[in-house]
C-alpha positions as CSV (number, residue, x, y, z in Angstrom):
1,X,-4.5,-6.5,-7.5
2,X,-3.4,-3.5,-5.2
3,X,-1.7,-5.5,-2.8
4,X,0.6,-7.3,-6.1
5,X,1.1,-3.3,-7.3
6,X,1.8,-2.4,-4.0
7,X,4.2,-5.5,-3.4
8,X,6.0,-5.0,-6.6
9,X,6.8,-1.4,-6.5
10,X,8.2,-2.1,-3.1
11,X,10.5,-4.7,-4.5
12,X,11.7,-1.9,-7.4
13,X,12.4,0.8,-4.6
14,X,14.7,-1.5,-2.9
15,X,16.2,-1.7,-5.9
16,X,17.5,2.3,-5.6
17,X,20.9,3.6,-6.5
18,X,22.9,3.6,-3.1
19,X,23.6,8.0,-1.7
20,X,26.9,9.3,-3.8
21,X,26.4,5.9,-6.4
22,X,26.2,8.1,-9.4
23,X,26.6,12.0,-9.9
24,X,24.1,14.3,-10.3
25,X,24.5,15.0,-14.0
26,X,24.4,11.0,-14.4
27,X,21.6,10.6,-11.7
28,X,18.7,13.1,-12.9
29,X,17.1,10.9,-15.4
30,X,17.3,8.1,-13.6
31,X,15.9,9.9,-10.4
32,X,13.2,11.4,-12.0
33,X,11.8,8.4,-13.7
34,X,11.7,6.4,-9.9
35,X,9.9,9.5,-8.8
36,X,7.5,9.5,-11.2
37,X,6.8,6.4,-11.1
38,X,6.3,6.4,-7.0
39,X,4.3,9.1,-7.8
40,X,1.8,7.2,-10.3
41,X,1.8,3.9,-7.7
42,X,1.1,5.9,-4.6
43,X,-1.4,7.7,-6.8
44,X,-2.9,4.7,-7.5
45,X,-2.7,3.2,-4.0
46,X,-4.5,6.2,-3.2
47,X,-7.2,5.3,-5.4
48,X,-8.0,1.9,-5.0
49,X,-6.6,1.4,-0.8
50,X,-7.5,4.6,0.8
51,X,-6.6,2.8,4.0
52,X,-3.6,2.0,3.3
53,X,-2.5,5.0,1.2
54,X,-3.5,7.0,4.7
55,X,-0.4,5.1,6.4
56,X,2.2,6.6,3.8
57,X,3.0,10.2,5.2
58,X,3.9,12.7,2.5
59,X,1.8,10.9,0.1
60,X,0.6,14.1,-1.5
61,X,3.9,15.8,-1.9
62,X,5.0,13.0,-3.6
63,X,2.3,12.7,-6.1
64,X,2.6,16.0,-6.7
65,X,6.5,15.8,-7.2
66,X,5.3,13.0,-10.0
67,X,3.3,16.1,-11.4
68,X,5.9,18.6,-11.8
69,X,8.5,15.8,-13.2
70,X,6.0,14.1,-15.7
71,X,4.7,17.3,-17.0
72,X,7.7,19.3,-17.1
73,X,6.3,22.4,-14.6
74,X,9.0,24.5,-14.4
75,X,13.2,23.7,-13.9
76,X,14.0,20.8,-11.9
77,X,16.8,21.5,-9.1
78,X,18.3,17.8,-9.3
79,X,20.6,18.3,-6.0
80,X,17.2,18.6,-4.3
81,X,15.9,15.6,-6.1
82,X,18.9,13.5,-5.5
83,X,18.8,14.4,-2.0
84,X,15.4,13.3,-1.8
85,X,16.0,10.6,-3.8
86,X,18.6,9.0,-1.5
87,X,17.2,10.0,2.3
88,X,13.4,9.7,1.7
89,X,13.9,6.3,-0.4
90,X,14.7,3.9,2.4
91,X,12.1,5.2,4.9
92,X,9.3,4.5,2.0
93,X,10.4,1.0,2.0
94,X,9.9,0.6,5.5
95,X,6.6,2.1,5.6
96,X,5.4,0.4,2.6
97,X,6.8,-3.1,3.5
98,X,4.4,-3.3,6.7
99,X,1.0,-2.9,5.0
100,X,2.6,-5.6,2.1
101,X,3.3,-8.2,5.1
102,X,-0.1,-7.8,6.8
103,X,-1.9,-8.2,3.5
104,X,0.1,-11.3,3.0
105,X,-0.8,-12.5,6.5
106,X,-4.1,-11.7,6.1
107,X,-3.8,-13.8,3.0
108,X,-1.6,-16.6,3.4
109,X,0.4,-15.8,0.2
């Protein structure tokens, strides 16, 4: 089951608005809603693939990120989270795509 979670949310990341696709106003919702849920999967991952969670650097910052959007902790500065949004994004595919393809070695799927 991790490895279809794991496999899926990749697929939905690639999926991310391009950099300058959509203004900030426009953007936030959007932006906070992929962050929260990257948050909640790498939480997850976490939980049930400690291993593999270990690989994804800035793990922690970004589950807590999903903690400060989801609950509302103080004001959100949305050029931050766009930024974020649109130079972190690609190298989290990257680095989640490689555990995905070994597992799928590993497994013949």
């Amino acid at each position: 089951m991790p490895l279809k979670r794991l496999s899926w949310s990749v697929s939905f990341l690639a999926a991310r608005p391009k950099r300058n696709s959509f203004p900030i106003s426009s953007f936030a919702q959007r932006s906070s809603a992929n962050w929260r849920f990257w948050g909640e999967a790498l939480k997850r991952l976490r939980r049930d693939d400690a291993d593999t969670a270990a690989r994804v650097p800035g793990l922690e910052r970004i589950v807590g990120l999903r903690n400060v959007l989801a609950h509302e902790y103080g004001d959100i500065n949305y050029e931050i989270l766009w930024l974020a949004t649109t130079t972190e994004i690609p190298g989290l595919i990257t680095i989640l795509n490689e555990p995905v393809d070994e597992a799928r070695d590993a497994t013949g799927l």
